[in-house]
ZALUMMAR-149696 format. One record per residue (C-alpha): residue in one letter; chain; x, y, z. Coordinates in Angstrom, 3 decimals. Layout:
BEGIN
code:unit:east:north:up
A:A:X:Y:Z .
...
***
This chain:
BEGIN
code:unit:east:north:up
X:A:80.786:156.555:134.443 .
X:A:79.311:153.919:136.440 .
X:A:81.119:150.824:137.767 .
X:A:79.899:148.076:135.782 .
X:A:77.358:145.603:137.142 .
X:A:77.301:142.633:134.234 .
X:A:80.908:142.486:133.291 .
X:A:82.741:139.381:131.489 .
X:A:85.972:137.666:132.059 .
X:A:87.524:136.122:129.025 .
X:A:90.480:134.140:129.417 .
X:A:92.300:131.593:126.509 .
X:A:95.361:129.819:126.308 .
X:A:96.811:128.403:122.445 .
X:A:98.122:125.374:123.851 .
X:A:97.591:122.955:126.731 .
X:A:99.958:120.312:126.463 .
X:A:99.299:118.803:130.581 .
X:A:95.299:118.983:129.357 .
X:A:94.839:120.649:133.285 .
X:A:94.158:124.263:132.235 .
X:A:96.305:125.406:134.712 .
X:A:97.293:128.353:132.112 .
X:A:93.901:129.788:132.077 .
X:A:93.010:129.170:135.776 .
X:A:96.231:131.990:136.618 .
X:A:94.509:134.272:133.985 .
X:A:91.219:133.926:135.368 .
X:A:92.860:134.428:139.255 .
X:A:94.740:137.864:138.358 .
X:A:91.590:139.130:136.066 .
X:A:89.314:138.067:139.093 .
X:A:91.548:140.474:141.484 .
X:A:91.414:143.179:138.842 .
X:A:87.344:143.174:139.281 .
X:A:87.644:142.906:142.919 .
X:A:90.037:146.235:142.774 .
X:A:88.174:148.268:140.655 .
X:A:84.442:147.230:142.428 .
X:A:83.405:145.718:138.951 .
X:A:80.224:142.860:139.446 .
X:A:81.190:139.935:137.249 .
X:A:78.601:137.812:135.790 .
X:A:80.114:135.717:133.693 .
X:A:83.567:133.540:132.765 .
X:A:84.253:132.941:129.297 .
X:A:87.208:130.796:128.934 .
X:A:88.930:129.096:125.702 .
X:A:91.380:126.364:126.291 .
X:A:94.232:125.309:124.392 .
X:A:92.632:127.414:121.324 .
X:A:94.336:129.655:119.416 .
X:A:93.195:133.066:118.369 .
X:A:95.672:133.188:115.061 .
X:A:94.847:130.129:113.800 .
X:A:91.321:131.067:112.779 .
X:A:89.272:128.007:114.542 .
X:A:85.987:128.778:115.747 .
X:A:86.446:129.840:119.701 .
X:A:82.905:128.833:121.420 .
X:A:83.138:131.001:124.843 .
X:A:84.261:133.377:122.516 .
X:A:81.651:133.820:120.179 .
X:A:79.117:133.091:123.233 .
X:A:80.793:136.228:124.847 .
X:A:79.763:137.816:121.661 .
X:A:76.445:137.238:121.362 .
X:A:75.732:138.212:125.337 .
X:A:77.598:141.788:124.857 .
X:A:74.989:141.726:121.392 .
X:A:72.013:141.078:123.276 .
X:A:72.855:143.947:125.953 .
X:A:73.769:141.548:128.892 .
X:A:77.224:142.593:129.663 .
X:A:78.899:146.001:130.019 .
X:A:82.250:145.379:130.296 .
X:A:85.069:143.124:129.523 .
X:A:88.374:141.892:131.633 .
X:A:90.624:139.979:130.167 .
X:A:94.718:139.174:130.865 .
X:A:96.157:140.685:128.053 .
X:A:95.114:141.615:124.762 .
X:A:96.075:139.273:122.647 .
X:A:94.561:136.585:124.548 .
X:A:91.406:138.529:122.823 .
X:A:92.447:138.176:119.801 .
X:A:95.374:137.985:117.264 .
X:A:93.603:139.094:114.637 .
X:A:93.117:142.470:113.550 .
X:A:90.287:141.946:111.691 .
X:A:88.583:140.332:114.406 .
X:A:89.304:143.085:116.262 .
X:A:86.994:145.279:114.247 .
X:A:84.187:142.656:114.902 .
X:A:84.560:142.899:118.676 .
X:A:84.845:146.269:118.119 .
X:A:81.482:146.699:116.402 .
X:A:79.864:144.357:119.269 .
X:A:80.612:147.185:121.744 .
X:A:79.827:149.785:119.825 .
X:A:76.548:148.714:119.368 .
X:A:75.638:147.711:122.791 .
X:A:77.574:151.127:124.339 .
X:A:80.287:148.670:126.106 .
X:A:82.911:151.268:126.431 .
X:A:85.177:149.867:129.366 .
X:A:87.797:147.090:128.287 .
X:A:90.630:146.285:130.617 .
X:A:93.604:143.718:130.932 .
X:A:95.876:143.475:133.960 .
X:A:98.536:144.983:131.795 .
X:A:96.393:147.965:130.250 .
X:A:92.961:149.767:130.154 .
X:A:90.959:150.584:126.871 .
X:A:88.503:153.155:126.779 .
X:A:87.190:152.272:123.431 .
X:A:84.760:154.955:123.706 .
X:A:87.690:157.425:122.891 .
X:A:89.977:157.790:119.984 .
X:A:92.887:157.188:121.554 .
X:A:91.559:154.035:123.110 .
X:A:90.645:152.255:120.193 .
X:A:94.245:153.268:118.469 .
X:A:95.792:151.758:121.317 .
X:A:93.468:148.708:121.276 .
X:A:94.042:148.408:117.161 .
X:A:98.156:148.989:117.566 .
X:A:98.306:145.899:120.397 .
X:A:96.310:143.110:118.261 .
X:A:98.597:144.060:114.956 .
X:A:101.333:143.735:116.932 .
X:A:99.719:139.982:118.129 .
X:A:99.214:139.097:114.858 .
X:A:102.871:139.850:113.757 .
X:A:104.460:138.219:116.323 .
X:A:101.619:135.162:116.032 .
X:A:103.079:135.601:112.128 .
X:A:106.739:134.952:112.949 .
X:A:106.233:132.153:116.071 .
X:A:103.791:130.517:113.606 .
X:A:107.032:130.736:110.943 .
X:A:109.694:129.097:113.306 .
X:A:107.466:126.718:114.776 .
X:A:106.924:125.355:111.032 .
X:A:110.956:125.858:110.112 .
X:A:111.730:123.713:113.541 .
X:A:108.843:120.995:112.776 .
X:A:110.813:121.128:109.172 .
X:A:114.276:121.020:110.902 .
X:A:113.084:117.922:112.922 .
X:A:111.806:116.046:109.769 .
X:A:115.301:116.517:107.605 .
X:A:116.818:115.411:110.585 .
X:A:115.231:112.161:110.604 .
X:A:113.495:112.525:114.386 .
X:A:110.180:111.784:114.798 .
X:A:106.961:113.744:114.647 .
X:A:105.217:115.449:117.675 .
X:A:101.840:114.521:119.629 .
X:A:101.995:112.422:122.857 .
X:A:100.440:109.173:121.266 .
X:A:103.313:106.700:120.840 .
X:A:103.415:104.705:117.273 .
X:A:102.305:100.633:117.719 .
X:A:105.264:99.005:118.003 .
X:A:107.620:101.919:119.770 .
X:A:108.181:102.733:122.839 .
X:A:107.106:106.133:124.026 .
X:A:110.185:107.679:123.128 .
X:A:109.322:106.409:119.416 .
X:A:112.177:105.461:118.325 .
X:A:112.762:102.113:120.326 .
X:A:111.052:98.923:119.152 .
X:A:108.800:97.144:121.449 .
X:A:109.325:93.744:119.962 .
X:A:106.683:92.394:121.813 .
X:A:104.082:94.573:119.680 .
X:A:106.882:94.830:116.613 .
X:A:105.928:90.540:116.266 .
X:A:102.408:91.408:116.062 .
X:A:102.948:94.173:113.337 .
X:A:104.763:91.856:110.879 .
X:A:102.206:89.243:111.335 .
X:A:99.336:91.695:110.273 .
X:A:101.916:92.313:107.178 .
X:A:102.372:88.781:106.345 .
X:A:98.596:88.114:106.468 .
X:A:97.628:91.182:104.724 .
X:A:100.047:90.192:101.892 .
X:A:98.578:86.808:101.880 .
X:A:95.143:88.646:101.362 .
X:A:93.483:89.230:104.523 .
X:A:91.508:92.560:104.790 .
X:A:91.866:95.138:107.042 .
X:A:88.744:94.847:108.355 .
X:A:89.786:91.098:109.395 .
X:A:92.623:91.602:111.296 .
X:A:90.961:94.800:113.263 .
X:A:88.448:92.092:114.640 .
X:A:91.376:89.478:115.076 .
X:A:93.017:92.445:116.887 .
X:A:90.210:93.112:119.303 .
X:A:89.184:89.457:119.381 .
X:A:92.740:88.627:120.790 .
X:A:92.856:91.234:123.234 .
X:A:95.658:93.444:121.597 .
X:A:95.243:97.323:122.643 .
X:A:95.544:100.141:121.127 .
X:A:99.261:102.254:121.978 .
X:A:97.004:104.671:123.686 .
X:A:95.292:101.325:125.323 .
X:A:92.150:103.194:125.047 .
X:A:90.530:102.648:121.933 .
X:A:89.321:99.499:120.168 .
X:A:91.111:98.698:116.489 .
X:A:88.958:99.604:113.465 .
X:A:89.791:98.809:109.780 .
X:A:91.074:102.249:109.295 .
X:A:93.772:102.146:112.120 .
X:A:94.828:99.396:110.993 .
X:A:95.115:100.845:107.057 .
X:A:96.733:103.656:108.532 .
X:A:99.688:101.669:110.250 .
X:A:99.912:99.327:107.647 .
X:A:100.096:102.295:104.520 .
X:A:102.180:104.266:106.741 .
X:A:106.108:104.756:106.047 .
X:A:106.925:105.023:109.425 .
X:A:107.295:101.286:109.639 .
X:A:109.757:101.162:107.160 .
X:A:111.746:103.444:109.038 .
X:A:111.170:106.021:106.790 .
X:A:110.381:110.277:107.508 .
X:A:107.253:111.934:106.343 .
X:A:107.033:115.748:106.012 .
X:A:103.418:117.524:105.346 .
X:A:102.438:114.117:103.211 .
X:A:105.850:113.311:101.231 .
X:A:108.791:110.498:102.415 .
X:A:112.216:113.471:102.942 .
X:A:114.376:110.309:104.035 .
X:A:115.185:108.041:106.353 .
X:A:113.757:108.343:110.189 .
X:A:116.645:107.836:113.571 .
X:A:114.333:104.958:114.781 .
X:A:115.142:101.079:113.334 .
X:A:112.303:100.022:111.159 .
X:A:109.780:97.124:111.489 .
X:A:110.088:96.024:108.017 .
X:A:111.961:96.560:105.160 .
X:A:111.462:99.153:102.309 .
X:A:110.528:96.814:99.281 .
X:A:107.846:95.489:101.723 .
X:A:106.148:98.819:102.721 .
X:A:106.174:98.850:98.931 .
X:A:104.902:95.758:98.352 .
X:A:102.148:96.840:100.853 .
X:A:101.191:99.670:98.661 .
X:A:101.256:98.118:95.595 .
X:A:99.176:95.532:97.299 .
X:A:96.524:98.140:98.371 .
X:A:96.097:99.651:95.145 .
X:A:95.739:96.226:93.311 .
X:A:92.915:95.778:96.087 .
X:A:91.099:99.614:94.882 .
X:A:91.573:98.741:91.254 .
X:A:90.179:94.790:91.310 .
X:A:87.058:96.226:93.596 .
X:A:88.312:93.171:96.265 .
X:A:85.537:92.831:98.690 .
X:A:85.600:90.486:101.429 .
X:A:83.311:86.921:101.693 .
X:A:80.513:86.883:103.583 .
X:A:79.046:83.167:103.427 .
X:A:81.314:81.534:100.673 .
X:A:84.671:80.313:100.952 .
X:A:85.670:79.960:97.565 .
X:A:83.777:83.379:96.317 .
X:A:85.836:84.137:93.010 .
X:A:87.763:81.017:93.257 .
X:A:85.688:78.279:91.014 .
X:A:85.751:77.983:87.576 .
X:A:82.817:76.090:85.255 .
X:A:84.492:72.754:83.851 .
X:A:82.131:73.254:80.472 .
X:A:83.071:76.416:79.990 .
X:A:85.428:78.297:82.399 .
X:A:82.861:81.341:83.604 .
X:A:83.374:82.105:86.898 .
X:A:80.812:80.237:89.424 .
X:A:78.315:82.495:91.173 .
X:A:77.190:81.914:94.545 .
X:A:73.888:81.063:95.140 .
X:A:71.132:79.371:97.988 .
X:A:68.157:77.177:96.828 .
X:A:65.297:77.010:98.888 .
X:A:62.599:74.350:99.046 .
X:A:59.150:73.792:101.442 .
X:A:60.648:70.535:102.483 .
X:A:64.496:71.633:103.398 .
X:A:66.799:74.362:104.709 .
X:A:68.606:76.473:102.259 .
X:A:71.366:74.855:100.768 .
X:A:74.351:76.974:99.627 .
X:A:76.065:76.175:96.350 .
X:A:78.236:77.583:93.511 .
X:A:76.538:77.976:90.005 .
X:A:77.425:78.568:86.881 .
X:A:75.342:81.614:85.562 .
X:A:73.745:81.894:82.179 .
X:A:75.171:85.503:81.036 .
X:A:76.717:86.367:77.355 .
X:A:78.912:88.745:79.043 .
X:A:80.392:86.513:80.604 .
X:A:80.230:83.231:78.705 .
X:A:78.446:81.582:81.405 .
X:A:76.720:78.519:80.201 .
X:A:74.083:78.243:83.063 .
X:A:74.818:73.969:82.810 .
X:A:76.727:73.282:86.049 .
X:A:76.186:73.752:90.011 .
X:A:77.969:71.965:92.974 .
X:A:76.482:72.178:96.425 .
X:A:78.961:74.476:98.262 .
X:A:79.971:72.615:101.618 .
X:A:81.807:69.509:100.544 .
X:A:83.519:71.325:97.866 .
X:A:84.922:73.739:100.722 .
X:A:85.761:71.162:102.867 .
X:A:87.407:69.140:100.079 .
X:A:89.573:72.359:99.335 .
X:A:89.969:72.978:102.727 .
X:A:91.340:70.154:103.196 .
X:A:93.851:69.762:100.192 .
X:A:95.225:73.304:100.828 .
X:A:96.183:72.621:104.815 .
X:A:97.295:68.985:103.187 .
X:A:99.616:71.429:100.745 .
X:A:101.273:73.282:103.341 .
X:A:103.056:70.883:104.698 .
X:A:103.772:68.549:101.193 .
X:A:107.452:68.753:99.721 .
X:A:105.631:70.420:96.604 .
X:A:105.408:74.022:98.762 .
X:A:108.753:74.116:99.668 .
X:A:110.078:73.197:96.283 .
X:A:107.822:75.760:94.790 .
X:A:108.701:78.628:97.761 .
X:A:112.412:77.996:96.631 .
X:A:111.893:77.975:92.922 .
X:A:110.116:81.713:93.005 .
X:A:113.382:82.942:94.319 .
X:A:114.051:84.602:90.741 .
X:A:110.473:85.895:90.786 .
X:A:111.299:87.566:94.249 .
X:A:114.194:89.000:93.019 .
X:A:112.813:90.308:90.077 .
X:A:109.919:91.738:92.163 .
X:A:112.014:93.484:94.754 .
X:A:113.569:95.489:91.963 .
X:A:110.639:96.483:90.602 .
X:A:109.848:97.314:94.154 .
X:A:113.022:99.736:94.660 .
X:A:112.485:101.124:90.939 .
X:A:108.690:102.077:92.201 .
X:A:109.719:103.769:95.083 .
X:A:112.592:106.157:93.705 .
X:A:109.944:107.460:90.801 .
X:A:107.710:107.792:93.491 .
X:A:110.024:109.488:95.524 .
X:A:111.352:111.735:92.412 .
X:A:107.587:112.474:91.648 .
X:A:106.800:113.699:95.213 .
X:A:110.030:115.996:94.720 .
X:A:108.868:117.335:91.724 .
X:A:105.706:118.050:93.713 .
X:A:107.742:119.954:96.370 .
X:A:109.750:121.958:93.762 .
X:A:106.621:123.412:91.648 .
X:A:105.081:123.687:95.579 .
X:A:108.402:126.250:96.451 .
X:A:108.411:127.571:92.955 .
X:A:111.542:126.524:92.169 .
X:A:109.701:125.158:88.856 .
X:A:107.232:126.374:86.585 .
X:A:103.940:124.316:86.353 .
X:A:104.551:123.994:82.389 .
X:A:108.182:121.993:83.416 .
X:A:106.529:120.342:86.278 .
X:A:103.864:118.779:84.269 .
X:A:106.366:117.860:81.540 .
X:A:108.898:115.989:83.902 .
X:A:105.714:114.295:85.955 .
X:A:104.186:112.580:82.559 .
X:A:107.491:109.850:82.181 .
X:A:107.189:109.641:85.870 .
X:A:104.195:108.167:85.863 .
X:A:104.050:106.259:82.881 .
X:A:106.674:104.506:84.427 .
X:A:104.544:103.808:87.929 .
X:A:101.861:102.723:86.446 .
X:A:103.883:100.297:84.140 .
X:A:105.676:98.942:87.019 .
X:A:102.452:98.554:89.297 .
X:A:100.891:96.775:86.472 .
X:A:103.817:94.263:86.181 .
X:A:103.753:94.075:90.072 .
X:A:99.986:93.212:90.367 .
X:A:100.739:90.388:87.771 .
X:A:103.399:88.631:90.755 .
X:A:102.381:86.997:93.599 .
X:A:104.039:87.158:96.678 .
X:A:105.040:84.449:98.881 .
X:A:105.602:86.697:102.441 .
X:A:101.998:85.331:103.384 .
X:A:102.355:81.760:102.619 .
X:A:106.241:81.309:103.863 .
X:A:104.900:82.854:107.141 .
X:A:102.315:79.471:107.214 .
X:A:104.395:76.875:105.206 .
X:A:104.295:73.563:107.335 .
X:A:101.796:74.541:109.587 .
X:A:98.988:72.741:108.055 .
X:A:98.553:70.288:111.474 .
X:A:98.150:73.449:113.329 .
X:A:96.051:75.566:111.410 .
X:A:93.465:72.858:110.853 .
X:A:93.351:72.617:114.857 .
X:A:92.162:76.044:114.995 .
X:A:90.322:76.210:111.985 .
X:A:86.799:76.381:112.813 .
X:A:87.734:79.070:115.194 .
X:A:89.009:81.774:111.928 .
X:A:86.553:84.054:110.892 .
X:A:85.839:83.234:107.368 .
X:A:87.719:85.773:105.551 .
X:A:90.823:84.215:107.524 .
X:A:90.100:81.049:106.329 .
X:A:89.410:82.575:102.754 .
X:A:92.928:84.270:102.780 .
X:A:94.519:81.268:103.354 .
X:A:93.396:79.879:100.539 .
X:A:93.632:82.155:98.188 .
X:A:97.613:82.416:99.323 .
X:A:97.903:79.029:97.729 .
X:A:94.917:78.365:95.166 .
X:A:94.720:80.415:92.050 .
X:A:91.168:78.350:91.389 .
X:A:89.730:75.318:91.085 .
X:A:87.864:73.751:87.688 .
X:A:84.511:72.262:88.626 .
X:A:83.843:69.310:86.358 .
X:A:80.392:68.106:85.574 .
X:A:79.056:65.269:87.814 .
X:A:76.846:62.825:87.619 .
X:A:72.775:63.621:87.507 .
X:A:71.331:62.987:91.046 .
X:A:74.686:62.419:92.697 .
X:A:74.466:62.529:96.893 .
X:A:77.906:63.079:97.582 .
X:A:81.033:64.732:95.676 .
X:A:82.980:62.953:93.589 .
X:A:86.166:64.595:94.026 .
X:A:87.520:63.652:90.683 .
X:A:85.199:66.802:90.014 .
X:A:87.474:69.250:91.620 .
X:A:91.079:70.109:89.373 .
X:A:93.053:72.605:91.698 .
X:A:94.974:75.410:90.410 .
X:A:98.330:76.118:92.681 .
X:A:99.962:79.399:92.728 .
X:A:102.495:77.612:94.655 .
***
């Protein structure tokens, strides 16, 4: 048999954790020496890093290998050891076939030769990757049972990216970022979107913990849905307890921050583009909703302005519009008067009842939640049977959906005690917010305001025309 002329190196390693490929470099070194021994010509390195071969995911080099032994342009194949071929015994047969096919008969490691062109050769071959995949079986098995171990224990999760407001060891606070986490709760509670405070994020200069990426509205979902903060452990998707690290914020808020979320899905909340007071006006003839709306004319700009709409769905009478900037400003104005009046901080104390009330609807959420997810687990281990499952789920959540309801009907005052008797300040910096800031301030304080109809050719508002509605 001739020495081959066109042979392949194929080297992989499952898991890089430095990211230098130093495993595969001392697999490609020692199969490199092997060639050299033997007098073998190598054309080509195929290497796979931090891949595995169990797992199933698609192995480029790999495949590439593939098709070149397919298309008759290698006739031989080095690699380490088997199993860094494969781990699958039914991928063996497929590199099997390849060689067939293209008469590829000599396959060596540094630990062992296969002459797959002989019986005995391809049983010794088969017997080595079902012995990978068995012991791929069991390391896959105690990885999982020590990931699980970790989680019941309360210690956090793996990968090298430290959690916002940790330290690397992720279980130490770094107050300095742990401030600007409970200020993206406050504001989000008091309305804000997600996609606000990204941009306020990235506007102010705040990185990333990998100090690499920019914010985007989904990071910032992420951290804010995410139990983590409330110092709580999450196993393949389900809370198991209470993490070692000290949490950010409290339990009934990360609820509170859920609840708020899906009060958000179910009310289609979309952010303002160009009005202020979107949602927030009411007709004074006959209390439809005012639509936003710009006139335009040959002789002047368009003019913005809130307008009553004609529509029997919604009662809309169609008999009443207000030109939109001096009915912001006048709002504007009233709410940053608001924050600091006596009125706020006699109505933040009197919805002490309403807090309490709220926080145990917020600990009564969270333990059917947490019963439901257990449920979930049990039916998941078959330790139930998917008839008592669905029969103990059904009260469950009955009961969450009762409580959300009651919960979407409260309004929370975390947002607006966080800017109670800064009025001064915030209208110092107010033309600097981006409007959906500005429009979550607002809303923190205003329920809505009636619109009363004015006089016929009017130049300026009347402010007698504007009847605010406080939530606080």
């Amino acid at each position: 048999m001739s020495k081959p002329s066109s042979a392949a190196i194929y080297a992989r390693i499952s898991s890089d954790t430095t990211g230098e490929g130093l495993g595969v470099q001392r697999q490609l070194e020692d199969c490199r020496k092997l060639a050299a021994d033997r007098g073998w010509q190598v054309a080509e390195e195929y290497v796979d890093n931090d891949i595995s071969a169990y797992s199933g995911k698609i192995r480029p080099a790999y495949q590439r290998m593939l098709q070149d032994m397919a298309a008759g342009l290698r006739d031989a194949v080095i690699m380490y050891n088997s199993d860094r071929l494969t781990r699958q015994p039914i991928e063996l047969e497929e590199f099997i076939r390849v060689c067939d096919q293209a008469g590829i008969e000599q396959v060596a490691s540094v630990s062992a030769d296969f002459n797959i062109g002989t019986d005995d050769g391809l049983f010794n071959l088969r017997i080595m990757a079902a012995f990978a995949a068995k012991e791929s079986g069991r390391k896959s098995a105690r990885q999982k049972r020590q990931i699980q171990q970790r989680a019941e224990a309360g210690l956090p999760g793996g990968g090298s990216t430290r959690p916002f407001g940790y330290e690397p060891d992720k279980i130490t606070i770094r107050e300095s970022e742990a401030t600007i986490v409970r200020s993206l709760v406050d504001r989000f509670l008091a309305g804000e979107s997600t996609r606000s405070l990204a941009i306020w994020l990235n506007d102010s200069g705040i990185p990333t913990s990998s100090g690499t990426a920019r914010w985007a509205s989904q990071t910032v979902r992420g951290m804010l849905r995410g139990p983590r903060l409330a110092g709580l452990r999450v196993h393949q998707g389900a809370i198991i307890g209470k993490g070692i690290w000290q949490p950010i914020i409290s339990e009934e808020v990360h609820a509170r921050i859920l609840a708020e979320f899906d009060k958000r899905k179910t009310s289609q909340h979309r952010a303002p583009r160009r009005y202020l007071l979107s949602g927030m006006l009411r007709c004074g003839n006959c209390g439809a909703k005012l639509n936003s709306a710009a006139k335009h004319s040959a002789t002047r700009s368009e003019t913005r302005r809130y307008v009553c709409t004609a529509d029997p769905r919604t009662g809309g009478c169609g008999r009443l519009t207000v030109v939109a900037a001096p009915v912001e400003e006048w709002l504007t104005e009233a709410v940053l008067y608001r924050l600091d009046s006596p009125d706020l901080a006699a109505a933040l104390t009197g919805q002490a009842h309403e807090d309490a009330e709220r926080d145990a609807l917020m600990e009564e959420l969270q333990a059917d939640r947490a019963q439901k997810d257990e449920l979930a687990r049990m039916w998941a281990n078959r330790e139930i049977a998917s008839a008592d499952w669905k029969s103990a789920r059904e009260p469950i959540e009955v009961r969450i959906a009762a409580t959300e309801r009651r919960l979407h009907q409260m309004q929370g005052t975390e947002g607006v005690a966080q800017i109670a008797g800064t009025g001064d300040e915030i209208r110092a910096s107010w033309a600097s917010l981006n409007l959906e800031r500005q429009s979550a301030i607002i809303k923190a304080l205003l329920d809505f305001a009636t619109i009363k109809p004015g006089k016929r050719g009017a130049q300026s508002l009347d402010p007698s025309r504007v009847v605010p509605t406080w939530r606080l």
